[in-house]
C-alpha positions in Angstrom: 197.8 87.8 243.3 199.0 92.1 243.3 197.5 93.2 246.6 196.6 96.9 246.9 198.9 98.8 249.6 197.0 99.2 252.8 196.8 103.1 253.1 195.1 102.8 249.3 193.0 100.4 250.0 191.7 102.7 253.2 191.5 105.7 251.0 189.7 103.9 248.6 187.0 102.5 251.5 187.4 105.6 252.2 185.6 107.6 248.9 182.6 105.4 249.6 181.6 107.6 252.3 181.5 111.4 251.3 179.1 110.7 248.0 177.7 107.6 248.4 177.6 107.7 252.0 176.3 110.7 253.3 175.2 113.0 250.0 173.3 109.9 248.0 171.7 108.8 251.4 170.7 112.7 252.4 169.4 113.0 249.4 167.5 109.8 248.6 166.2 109.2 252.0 166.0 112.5 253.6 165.4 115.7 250.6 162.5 114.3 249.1 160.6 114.0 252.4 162.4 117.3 253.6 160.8 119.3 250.7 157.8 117.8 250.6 156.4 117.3 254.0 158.1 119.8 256.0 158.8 122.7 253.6 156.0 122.3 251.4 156.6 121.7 248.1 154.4 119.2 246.5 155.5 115.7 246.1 154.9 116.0 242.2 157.2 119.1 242.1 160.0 117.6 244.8 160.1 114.7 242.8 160.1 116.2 239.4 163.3 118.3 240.4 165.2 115.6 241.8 164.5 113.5 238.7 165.2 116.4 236.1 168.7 117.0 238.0 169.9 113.5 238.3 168.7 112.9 234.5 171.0 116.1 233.7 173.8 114.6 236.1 173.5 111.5 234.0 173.8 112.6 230.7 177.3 114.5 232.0 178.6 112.2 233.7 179.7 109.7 230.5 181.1 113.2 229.1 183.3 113.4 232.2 184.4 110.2 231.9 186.0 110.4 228.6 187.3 113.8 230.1 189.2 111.9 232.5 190.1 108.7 230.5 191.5 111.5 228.1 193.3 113.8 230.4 197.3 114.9 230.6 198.5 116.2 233.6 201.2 115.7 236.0 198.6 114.3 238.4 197.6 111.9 236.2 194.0 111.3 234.8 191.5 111.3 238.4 193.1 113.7 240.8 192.5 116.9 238.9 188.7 116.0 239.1 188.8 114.4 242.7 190.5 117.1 244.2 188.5 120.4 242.3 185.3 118.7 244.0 186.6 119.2 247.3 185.1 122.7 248.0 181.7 122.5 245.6 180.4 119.4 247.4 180.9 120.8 251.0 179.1 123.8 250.3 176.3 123.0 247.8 175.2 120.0 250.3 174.3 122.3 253.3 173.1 125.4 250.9 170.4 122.3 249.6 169.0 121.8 253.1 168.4 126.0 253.6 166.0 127.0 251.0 165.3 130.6 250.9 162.8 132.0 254.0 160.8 134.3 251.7 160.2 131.8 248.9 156.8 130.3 250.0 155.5 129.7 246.3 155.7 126.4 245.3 157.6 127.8 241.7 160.2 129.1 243.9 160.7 126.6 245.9 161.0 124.4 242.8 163.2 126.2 241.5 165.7 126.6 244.7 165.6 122.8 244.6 166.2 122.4 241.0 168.9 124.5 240.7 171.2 123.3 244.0 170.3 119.6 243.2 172.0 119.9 240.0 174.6 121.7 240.9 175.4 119.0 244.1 175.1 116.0 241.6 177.6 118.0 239.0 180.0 117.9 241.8 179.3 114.5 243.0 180.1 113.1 239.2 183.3 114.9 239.1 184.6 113.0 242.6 182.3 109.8 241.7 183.1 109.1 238.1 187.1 109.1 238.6 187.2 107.1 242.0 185.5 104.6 240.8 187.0 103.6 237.7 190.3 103.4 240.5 189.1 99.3 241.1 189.8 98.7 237.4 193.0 100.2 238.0 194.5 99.6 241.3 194.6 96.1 240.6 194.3 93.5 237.6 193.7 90.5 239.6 190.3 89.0 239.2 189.7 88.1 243.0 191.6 91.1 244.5 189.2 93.6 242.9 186.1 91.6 243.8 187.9 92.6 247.8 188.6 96.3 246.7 185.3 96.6 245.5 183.7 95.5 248.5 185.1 98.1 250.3 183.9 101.6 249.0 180.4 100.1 249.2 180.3 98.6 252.6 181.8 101.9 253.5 179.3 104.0 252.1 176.2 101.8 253.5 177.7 101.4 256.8 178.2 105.6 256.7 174.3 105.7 255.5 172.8 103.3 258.5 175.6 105.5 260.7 173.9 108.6 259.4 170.2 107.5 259.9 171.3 106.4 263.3 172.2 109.8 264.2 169.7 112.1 262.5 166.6 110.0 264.0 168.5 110.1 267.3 169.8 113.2 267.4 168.6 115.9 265.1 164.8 114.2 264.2 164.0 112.8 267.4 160.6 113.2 269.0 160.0 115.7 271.8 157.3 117.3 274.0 156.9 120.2 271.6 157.4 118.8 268.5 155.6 115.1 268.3 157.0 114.0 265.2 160.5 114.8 264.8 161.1 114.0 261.3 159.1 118.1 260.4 162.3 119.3 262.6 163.4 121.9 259.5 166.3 122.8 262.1 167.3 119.2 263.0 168.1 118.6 258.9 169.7 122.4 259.0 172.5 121.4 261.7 172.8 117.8 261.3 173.4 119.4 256.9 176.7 121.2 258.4 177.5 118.6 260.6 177.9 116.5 258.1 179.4 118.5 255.4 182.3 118.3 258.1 182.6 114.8 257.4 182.4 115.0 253.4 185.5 117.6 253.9 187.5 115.6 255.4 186.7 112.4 254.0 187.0 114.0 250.3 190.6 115.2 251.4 191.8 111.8 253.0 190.2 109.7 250.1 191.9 111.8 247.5 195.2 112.6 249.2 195.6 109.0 250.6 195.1 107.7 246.6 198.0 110.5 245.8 201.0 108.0 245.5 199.0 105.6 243.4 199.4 108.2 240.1 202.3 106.7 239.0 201.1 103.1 238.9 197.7 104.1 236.9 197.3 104.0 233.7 197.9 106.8 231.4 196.5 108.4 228.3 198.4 106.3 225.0 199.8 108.4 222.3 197.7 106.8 220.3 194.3 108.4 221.2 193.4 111.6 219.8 190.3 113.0 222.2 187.8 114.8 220.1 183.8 114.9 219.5 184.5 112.3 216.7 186.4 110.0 219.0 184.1 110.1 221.8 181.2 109.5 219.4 183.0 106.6 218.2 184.1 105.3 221.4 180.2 105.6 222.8 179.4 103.5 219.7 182.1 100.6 220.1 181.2 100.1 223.7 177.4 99.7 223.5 178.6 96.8 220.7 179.7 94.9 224.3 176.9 92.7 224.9 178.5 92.1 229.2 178.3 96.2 229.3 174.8 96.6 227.6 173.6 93.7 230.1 174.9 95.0 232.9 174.0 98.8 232.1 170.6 97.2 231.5 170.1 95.4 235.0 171.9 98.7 236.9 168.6 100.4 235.2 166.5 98.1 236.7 167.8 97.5 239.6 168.4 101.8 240.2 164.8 102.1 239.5 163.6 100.1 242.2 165.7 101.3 244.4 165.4 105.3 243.7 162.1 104.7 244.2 162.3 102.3 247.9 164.9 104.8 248.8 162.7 107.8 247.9 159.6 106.3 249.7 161.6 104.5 252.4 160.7 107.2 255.3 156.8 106.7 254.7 156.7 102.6 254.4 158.9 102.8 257.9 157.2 105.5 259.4 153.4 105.3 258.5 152.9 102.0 257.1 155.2 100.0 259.8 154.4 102.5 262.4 158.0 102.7 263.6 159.1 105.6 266.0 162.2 107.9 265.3 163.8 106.1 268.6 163.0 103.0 267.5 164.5 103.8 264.1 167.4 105.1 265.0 167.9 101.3 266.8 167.0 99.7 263.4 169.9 101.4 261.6 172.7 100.2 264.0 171.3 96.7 262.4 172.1 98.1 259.2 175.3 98.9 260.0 176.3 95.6 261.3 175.0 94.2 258.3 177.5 96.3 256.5 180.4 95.1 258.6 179.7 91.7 257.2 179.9 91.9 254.1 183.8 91.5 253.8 183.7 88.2 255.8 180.4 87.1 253.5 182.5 88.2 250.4 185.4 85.9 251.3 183.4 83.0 251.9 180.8 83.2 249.2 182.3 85.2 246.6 186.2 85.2 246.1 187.1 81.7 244.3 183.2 81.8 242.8 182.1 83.0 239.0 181.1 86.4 239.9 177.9 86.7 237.6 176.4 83.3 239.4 177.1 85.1 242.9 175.2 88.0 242.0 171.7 86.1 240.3 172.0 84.3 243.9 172.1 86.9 245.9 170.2 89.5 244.4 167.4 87.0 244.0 167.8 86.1 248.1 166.9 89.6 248.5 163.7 90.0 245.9 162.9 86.7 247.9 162.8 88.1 251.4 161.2 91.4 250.2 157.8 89.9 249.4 156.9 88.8 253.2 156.1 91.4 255.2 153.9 93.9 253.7 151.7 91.1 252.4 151.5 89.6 256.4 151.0 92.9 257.8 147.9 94.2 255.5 146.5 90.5 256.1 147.1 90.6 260.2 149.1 87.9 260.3 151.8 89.8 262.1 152.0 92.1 264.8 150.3 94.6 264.3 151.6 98.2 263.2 153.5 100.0 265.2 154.1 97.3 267.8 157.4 95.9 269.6 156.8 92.4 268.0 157.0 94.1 264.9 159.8 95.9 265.1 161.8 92.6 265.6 160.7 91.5 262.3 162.1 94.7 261.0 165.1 94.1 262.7 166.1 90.6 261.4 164.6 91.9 257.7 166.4 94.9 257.2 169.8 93.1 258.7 169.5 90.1 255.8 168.4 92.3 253.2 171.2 95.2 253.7 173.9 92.1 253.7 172.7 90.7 250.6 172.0 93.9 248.6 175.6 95.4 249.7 177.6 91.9 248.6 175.2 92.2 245.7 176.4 95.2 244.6 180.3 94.7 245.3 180.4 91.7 242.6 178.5 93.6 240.3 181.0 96.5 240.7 183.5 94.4 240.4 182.5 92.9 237.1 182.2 96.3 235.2 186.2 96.1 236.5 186.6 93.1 234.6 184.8 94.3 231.7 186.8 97.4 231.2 190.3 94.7 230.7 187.9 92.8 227.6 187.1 96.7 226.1 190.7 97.7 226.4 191.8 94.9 224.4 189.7 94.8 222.2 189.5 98.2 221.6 193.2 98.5 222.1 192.6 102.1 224.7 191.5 102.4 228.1 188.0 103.8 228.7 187.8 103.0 232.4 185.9 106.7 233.1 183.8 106.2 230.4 182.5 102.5 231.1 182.1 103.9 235.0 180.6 107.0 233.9 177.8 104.6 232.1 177.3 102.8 235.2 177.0 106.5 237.2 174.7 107.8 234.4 172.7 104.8 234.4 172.7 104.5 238.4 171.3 108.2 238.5 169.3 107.9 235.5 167.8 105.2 237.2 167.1 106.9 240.5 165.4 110.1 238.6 162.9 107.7 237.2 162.4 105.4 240.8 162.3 109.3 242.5 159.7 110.2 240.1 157.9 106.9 240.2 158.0 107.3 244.2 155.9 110.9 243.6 153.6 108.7 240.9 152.9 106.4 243.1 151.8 108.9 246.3 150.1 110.9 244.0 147.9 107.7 242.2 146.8 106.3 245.9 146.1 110.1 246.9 148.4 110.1 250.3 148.1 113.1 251.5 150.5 116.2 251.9 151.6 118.2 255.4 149.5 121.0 254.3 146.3 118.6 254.0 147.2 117.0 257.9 144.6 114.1 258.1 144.3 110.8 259.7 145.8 108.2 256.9 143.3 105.7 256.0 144.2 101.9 256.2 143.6 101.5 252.5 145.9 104.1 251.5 148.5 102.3 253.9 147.6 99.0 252.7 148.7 100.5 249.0 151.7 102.1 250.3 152.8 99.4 251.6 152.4 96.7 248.8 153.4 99.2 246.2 156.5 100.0 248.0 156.7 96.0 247.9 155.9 95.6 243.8 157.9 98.0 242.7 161.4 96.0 244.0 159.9 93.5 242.8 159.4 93.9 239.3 162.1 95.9 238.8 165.1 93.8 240.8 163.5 90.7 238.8 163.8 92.1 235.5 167.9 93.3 237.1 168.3 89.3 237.6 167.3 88.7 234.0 170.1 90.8 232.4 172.6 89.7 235.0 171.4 86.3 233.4 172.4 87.5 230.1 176.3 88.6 231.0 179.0 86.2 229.2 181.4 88.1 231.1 182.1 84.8 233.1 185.0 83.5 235.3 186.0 80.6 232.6 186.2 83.6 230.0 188.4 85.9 231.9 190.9 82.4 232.2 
C-alpha cells in the first residue's frame, strides 16, 4: 500500500477547511438568514441570488476542470489555480457580509448579493476544483484514498461545528440589549474578518504544504490536444460511465436536501426546537466531536469493506434517524420546545447524524477517485479536474435548487419576515418543522437509490 507523506496528507486535511469549512458553512448556514432576517431582503430574493450564483458557479466549474486537467506549467496542473485564489477568496468573503449602508431597496440589495456571491463561488471553484481531484492523485491504492479522503471532509465539518461554536458564542450571543443575537449585523461583520484570517492562512498552508507533490502528479500527455472540440467530446465520453452518471445523480439528490437543511437549518434549531444561541453554541462542540470520529469509524467500518455497500448503509442510518424527532415533538411526545430535556435529544441526534453523514460522504468521495482510474483507461487521458469539477458543479447545482427550495418552502407555509415581527403560530412551526424533516427525506432516499445503481464495486477494481 503507497502511503501519502505526512506533511501532504496535513495539507491536504488541511484544504477542507478554508472553502468547505468556513466559506460553504458561512454561506449555507449563516448568508441566507443574514440577508433575509437581519438586512432585509426577502427570503424569495436572498434565495433567488444564492441559487442563480451557485447555478453560474456550477456551470464553470466543469470548464475549469478541463482547464486544469489541460494545463502546462512548471507548477504542474493545480497550483497555478490553488494559489491565484489565495487573495480573491479572502477578500470577497468579508466584502459579502458588508452590503452597502445606503442600499435599502430590496433591488439593490439583490443585486449587492448577487453580484459578490458569484464572484466568492468563482474563487472558491478555482481552489475547490483542483484540490480535490489531488485524492485521485496522491495515491492509487484503493484503501489509502478511502483514508485521504476522509480527511479534507472531517476537516471541513469539524471547522463548520468550530465555527458555529464560536459565532453563537461569541459574535451572536444574546445580551441585555439585543435579545436575540442572531440580528447582531456587527457580530457577522467581525466574526467575517475574523475568519477571513483563517481562510488566508489555511489557503497558503494547504497549497504551499501540497508544493513538493508536483512532481509525483500526473501530467498533461502529448497526446491530448485541448480545444472546444475535445472538451465537447470528453463531456460526452464521460456521461457514457454509468458509476459517474449514478453517482453525479445521487450527489444531486443528496445536495438538494442538504442546500435546503443547511439553508433552513438556523430556523428548525432556533424557532421550531426553541434552542438558545448559548445553548447552540454547546450543541456544535457535539458536532465537532462527531467529526473527530470519523477516522477511527472509517477504519473500522470502511477500509477492507466494498465502498458502495458502506455508503447505502450509512447514508440510510442517517435518513433513519432523521424521521424521529420533528414527528415526536409536533405530537408532544417529547419535551417540549425549548426545554433542557430537549436539548439532550438534540445533543445525542445531531452527534449520530454528523458521524454518519461525514463517513458518508468520505466513501463517496473516495469512489469518484476510483472512478477517474476506470475513465483514464478507458479513455486512455486523465480527466481527474473534469470528473471533480462534475461532482463540484453538481454539489452547487444542487444546493442552488435546496437554497431555493428552502425560500419555497418559507414562502408556501407563510413564515413570516423581520420586517413583519409577529408571534409564530404553532402550525406554521409544526410545518417547518416536518418539511424541514421531508425534504431529507425524499431527497437522501432517492441519493441511496443511485448509490444502488453504481457497478463501481470493490471485486471490479480487483
Amino acid at each position: 500500500m503507497t502511503r501519502v507523506a505526512p506533511l501532504s496528507r496535513l495539507a491536504f486535511a488541511c484544504s477542507g477547511v478554508p472553502t468547505a469549512g468556513i466559506i460553504s458553512n458561512g454561506i449555507d448556514y449563516f448568508l441566507f438568514f443574514f440577508y433575509s432576517q437581519v438586512v432585509g431582503l426577502s427570503a424569495g430574493l436572498t434565495g433567488l441570488a444564492l441559487a442563480l450564483a451557485l447555478a453560474i458557479d456550477a456551470i464553470a466549474s466543469p470548464l475549469l476542470g478541463y482547464v486544469s486537467d489541460n494545463w502546462r506549467s512548471r507548477l504542474g496542473r493545480r497550483h497555478p489555480f490553488m494559489y491565484a485564489s489565495i487573495l480573491p477568496l479572502t477578500v470577497l468573503y468579508v466584502l459579502v457580509w458588508y452590503p452597502p449602508s445606503g442600499a435599502s431597496s430590496q433591488s439593490a440589495l439583490f443585486g449587492y448579493l448577487l453580484t459578490l456571491s458569484i464572484l466568492l463561488r468563482l474563487s472558491m471553484a478555482s481552489f475547490d476544483v483542483p484540490v480535490r481531484t489531488m485524492v485521485a492523485e496522491l495515491t492509487a491504492d484503493y484503501d489509502e484514498r478511502t483514508r485521504l479522503a476522509s480527511l479534507p471532509i472531517s476537516a471541513s465539518w469539524f471547522t463548520g461545528a468550530v465555527m458555529s461554536v464560536a459565532m453563537y458564542g461569541i459574535w451572536l450571543k444574546d445580551s441585555a440589549e439585543l435579545v436575540n443575537g442572531q440580528t447582531n449585523i456587527a457580530g457577522y461583520q467581525q466574526a467575517a474578518v475574523f475568519w477571513a484570517a483563517i481562510i488566508l492562512a489555511s489557503l497558503l498552508f494547504s497549497s504551499i504544504g501540497l508544493h513538493p507533490e508536483i512532481p509525483r502528479l500526473h501530467m498533461t500527455t502529448s497526446e491530448q490536444t485541448p480545444g472546444l472540440k475535445d472538451m465537447a467530446r470528453s463531456f460526452g465520453q464521460l456521461f457514457q460511465v454509468r458509476s459517474l452518471r449514478a453517482l453525479l445523480l445521487s450527489s444531486l439528490c443528496v445536495g438538494i436536501g442538504l442546500g435546503a437543511c443547511a439553508a433552513l437549518w438556523i430556523y428548525q434549531y432556533s424557532f421550531f426546537y426553541g434552542i438558545r444561541s448559548e445553548q447552540m453554541t454547546i450543541l456544535m462542540i457535539f458536532e465537532a466531536l462527531a467529526s473527530l470520529a470519523v477516522a477511527p469509524v472509517v477504519r473500522k467500518f470502511v477500509v477492507k469493506g466494498d465502498k458502495r455497500i458502506m455508503a447505502i448503509r450509512f447514508l440510510t442510518a442517517s435518513v433513519a434517524i432523521s424521521m424521529i424527532l420533528p414527528p415526536l415533538l409536533v405530537l408532544k411526545l417529547i419535551p417540549e420546545r425549548g426545554s433542557d430535556g430537549l436539548w439532550w435529544l438534540l445533543a445525542a441526534y445531531d452527534f449520530l447524524s454528523q458521524l454518519l453523514w461525514v463517513v458518508t460522504a468520505s466513501i463517496i468521495y473516495s469512489l469518484y477517485a476510483d472512478v477517474t482510474d476506470h475513465v483514464a483507461e478507458s479513455m486512455g487521458k486523465r480527466l481527474e479536474g473534469v470528473i471533480f469539477a462534475y461532482q463540484v458543479f453538481v454539489d452547487k447545482a444542487a444546493a442552488a435548487l435546496g437554497t431555493l427550495l428552502a425560500g419555497l418552502l418559507l414562502t408556501l407555509i407563510n413564515y413570516p419576515t423581520a420586517a413583519e415581527n409577529p408571534t409564530i403560530s404553532e402550525p406554521v412551526l409544526a410545518w417547518l418543522g416536518l418539511g424541514y424533516m421531508g425534504v431529507w427525506f425524499v431527497f437522501a432516499s432517492a441519493g441511496i437509490w443511485f448509490v444502488y445503481n453504481c457497478e463501481f464495486t470493490r471485486p471490479l477494481r480487483r
